[in-house]
C-alpha positions in Angstrom: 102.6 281.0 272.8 102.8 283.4 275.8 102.4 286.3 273.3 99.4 285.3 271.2 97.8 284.5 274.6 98.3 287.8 275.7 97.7 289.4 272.3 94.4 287.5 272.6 93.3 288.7 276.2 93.6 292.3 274.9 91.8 291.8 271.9 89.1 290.3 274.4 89.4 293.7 276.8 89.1 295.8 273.9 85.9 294.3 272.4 84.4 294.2 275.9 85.3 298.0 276.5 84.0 298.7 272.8 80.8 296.8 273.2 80.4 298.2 276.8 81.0 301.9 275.9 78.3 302.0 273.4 75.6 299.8 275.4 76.4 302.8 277.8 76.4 306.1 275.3 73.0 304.2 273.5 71.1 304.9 277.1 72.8 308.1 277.9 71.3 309.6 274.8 68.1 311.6 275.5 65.0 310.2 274.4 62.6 307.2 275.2 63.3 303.9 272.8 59.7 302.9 273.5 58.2 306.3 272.2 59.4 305.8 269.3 58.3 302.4 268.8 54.6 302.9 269.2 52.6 304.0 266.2 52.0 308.1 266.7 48.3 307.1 268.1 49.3 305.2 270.7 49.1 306.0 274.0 51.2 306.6 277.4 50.1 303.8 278.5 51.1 301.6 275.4 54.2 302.9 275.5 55.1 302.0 279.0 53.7 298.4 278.1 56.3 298.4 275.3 59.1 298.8 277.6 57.9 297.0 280.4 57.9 294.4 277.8 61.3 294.9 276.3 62.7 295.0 279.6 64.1 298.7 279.3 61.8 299.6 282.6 64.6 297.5 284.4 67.9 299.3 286.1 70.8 299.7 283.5 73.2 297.7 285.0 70.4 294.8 284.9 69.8 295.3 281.4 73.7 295.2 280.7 74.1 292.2 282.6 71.0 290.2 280.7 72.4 291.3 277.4 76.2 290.4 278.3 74.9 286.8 279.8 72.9 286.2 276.7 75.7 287.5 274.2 78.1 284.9 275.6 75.9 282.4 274.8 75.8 283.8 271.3 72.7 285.3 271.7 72.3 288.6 270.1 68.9 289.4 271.2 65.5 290.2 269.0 65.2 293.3 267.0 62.8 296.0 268.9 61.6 297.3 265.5 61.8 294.6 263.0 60.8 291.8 265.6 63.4 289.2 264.3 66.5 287.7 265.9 69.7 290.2 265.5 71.3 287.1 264.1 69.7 287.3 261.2 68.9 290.8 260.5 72.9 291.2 260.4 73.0 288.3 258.6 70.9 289.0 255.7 72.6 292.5 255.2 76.4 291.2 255.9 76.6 289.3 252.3 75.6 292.8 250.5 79.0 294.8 252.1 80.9 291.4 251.8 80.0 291.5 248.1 80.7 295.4 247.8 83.4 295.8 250.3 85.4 293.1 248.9 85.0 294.3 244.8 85.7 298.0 246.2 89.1 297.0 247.9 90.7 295.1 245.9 90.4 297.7 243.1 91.2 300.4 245.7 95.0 298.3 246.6 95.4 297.4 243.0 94.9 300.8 241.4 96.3 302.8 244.8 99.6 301.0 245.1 100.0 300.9 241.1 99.4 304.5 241.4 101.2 305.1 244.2 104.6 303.5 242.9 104.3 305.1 239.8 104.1 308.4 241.7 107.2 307.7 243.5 108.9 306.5 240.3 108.3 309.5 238.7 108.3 311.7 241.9 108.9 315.6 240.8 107.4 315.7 237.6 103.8 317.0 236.5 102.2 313.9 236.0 103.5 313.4 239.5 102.0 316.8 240.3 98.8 316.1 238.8 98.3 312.9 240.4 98.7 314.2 243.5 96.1 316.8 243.2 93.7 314.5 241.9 94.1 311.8 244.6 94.0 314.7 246.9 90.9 316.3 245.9 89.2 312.6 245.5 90.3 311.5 248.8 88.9 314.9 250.7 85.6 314.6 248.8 82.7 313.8 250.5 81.7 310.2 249.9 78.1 311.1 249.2 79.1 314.0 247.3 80.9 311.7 244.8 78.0 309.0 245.1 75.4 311.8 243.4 77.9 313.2 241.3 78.6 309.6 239.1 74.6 309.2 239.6 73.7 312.6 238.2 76.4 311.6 235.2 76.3 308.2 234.5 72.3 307.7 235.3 70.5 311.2 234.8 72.8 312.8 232.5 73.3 309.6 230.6 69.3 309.8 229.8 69.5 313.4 228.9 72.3 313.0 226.2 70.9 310.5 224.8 72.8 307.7 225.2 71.4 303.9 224.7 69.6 302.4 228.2 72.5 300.1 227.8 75.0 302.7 228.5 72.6 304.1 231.6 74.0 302.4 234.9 71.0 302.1 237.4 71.7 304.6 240.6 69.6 302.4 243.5 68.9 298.6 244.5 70.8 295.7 244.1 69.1 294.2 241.0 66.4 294.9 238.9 63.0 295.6 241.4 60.9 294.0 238.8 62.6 290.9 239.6 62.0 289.4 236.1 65.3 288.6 235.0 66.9 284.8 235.6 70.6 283.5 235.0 72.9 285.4 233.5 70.5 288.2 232.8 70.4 288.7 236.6 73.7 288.4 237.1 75.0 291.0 234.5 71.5 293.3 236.2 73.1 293.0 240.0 76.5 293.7 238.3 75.2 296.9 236.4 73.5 297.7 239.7 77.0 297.3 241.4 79.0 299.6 239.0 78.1 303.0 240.7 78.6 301.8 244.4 82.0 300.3 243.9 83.5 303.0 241.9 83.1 305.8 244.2 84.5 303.4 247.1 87.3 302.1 245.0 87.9 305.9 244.1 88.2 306.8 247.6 89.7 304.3 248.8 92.7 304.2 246.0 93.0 307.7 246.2 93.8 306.9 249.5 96.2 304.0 249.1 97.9 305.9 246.4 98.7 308.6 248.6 100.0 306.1 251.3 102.0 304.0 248.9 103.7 307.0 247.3 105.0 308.3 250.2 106.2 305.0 250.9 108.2 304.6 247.3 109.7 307.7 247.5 111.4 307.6 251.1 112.5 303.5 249.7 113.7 304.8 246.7 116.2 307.4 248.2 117.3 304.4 250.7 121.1 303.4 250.4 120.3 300.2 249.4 118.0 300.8 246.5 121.1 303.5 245.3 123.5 300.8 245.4 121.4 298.6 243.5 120.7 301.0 241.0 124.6 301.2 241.1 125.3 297.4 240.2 123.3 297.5 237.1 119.9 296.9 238.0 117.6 297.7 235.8 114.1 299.8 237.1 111.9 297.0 236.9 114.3 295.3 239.1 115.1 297.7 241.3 111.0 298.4 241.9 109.9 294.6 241.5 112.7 292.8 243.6 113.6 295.8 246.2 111.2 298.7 246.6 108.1 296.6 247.1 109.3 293.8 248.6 110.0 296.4 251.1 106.7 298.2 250.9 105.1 295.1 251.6 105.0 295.2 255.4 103.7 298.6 255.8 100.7 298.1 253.1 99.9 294.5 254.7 98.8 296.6 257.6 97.2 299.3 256.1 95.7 296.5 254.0 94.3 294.8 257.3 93.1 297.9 258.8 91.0 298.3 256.4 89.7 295.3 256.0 87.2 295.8 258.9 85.3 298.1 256.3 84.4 295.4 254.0 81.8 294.5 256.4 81.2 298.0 258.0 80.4 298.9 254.4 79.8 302.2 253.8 77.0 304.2 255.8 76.4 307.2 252.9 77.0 304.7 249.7 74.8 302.0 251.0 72.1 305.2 251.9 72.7 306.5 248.5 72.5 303.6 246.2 69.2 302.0 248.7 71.6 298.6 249.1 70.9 296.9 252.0 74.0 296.3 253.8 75.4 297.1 257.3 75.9 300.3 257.4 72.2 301.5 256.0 71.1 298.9 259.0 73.5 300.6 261.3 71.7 304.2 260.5 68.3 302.7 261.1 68.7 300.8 264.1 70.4 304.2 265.7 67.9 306.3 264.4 64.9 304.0 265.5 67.3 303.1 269.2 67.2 299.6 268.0 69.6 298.7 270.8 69.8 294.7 270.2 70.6 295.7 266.4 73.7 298.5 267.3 74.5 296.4 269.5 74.8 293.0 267.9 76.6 295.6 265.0 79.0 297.4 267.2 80.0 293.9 269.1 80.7 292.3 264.8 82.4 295.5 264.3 84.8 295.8 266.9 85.7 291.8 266.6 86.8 292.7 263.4 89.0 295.5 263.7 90.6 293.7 266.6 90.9 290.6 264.8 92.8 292.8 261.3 94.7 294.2 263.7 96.3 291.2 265.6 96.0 289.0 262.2 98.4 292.1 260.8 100.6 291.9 263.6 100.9 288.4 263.4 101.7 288.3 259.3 104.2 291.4 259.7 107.5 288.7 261.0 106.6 286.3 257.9 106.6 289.7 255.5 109.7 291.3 257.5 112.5 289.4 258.4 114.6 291.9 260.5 110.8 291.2 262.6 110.9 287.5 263.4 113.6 287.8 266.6 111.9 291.1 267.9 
């Protein structure tokens, strides 16, 4: 009890410090907020109105303490440019990188640590080889790089080979913008819609895993233990299923919940890419437009959940690990 009460009062520091470094680095940044708010036309006069009326006239250690009283209440403020509760501006775009977060990491574990173990099974050969340098040369691509690329082939280049609009994934939006479809015509549209997105995520993020778990199943494999197993009779699929990653099982349960903050970050260059609405393409437009409720509200849901994955993995590692439990 002591420890998850002090586990818990750091992850409470560590939020605060979070949220508090960016409230201050949002008005160190050069710039007015209120300029940028008012229409091009507008006056000087309108725009000092504006912040007299968003309070950002007011000393900055008064406007920290008015936001931090009002965010302990659970009140995350009003968007300055889209005039709505912060509440609910994250709230309508957290369901989008829930949905592609979610379908993107569980093919990035399943495929990386599939991958991955294969890799260390077969560690030294040229598949081996060639794995390597194409998880390599995935994982150091540029997100948005990879986004255009599988747009240019599978949407643009699709259309210009002529294959069937059947076989032509769409490249932006989240469904059909006609809105026309109903049922299970809309779901399959919001799936095609999905295709793009999620594969260049999964691909970067198994590409990632792989390399992890590899590394992993190789220095497992050379262990004593695994050798003496081997020695006794066992057969691979033993040897892999019941010993190596049983034992690789800690270490990917935290990579696992380290990255599971990103299922709600989302990704900032997909999201931009594809036009889907989710947190991070909110994130870029409330910093751009110095929406400070909105990076705020964002920075504050982001840092509780990498704080949270991080104690949740620390708390799981004794029931995955036993040689943990008395430490």
């Amino acid at each position: 009890m002591r420890y998850l009460i002090r586990r818990a009062a750091v992850a409470v520091a560590l939020v605060w410090l979070v949220v508090t470094c960016t409230f201050a680095l949002l008005h160190a940044a050069p710039g007015d907020a209120a300029q940028l708010l008012v229409p091009p036309d507008a006056s000087r006069a309108d725009a000092t109105r504006l912040r007299v009326e968003l309070g950002l006239d007011r000393p900055v250690a008064e406007q920290y303490a008015r936001w931090m009283g009002r965010a302990l209440r659970g009140d995350l403020g009003e968007s300055f440019a889209l005039h709505r509760p912060v509440t609910a501006v994250l709230g309508d775009a957290l369901p989008v990188s829930l949905a592609l977060g979610a379908a993107s990491l569980a093919l990035s574990f399943t495929l990386g640590v599939l991958l991955g173990f294969w890799q260390g099974a077969h560690r030294g050969t040229r598949g081996d080889a060639l794995a390597t340098a194409l998880t390599t040369a995935v994982y150091a691509a540029p997100t948005f790089w990879l986004a255009l690329a599988l747009v240019a082939t599978f949407t643009y280049g699709a259309a210009r080979w002529g294959f069937p609009a059947a076989f032509r994934l769409p490249a932006f939006a989240v469904r059909d913008p006609a809105g026309s479809l109903g049922g299970t015509a809309a779901l399959v549209d919001i799936v095609r819609h999905a295709v793009l997105p999620v594969a260049t995520l999964a691909a970067v993020g198994a590409a990632g895993v792989a390399r992890y778990a590899r590394q992993s199943a190789s220095e497992l494999a050379a262990a004593d233990w695994v050798r003496s197993a081997r020695a006794k009779g066992l057969g691979a699929r033993g040897v892999w299923g019941r010993h190596v990653l049983r034992a690789a099982m800690p270490p990917l349960a935290v990579l696992f919940a380290l990255t599971l903050p990103g299922v709600v970050a989302g990704s900032v260059f997909v999201e931009s890419v594809f036009a889907w609405p989710g947190m991070g393409r909110v994130m870029v437009s409330a910093i751009g437009a110095r929406d400070y409720p909105v990076v705020l509200g964002a920075a504050t849901l982001y840092a509780a959940l990498t704080v949270l994955a991080n104690l949740a993995a620390d708390l799981a590692l004794p029931l995955l690990d036993p040689r943990r439990r008395d430490a």
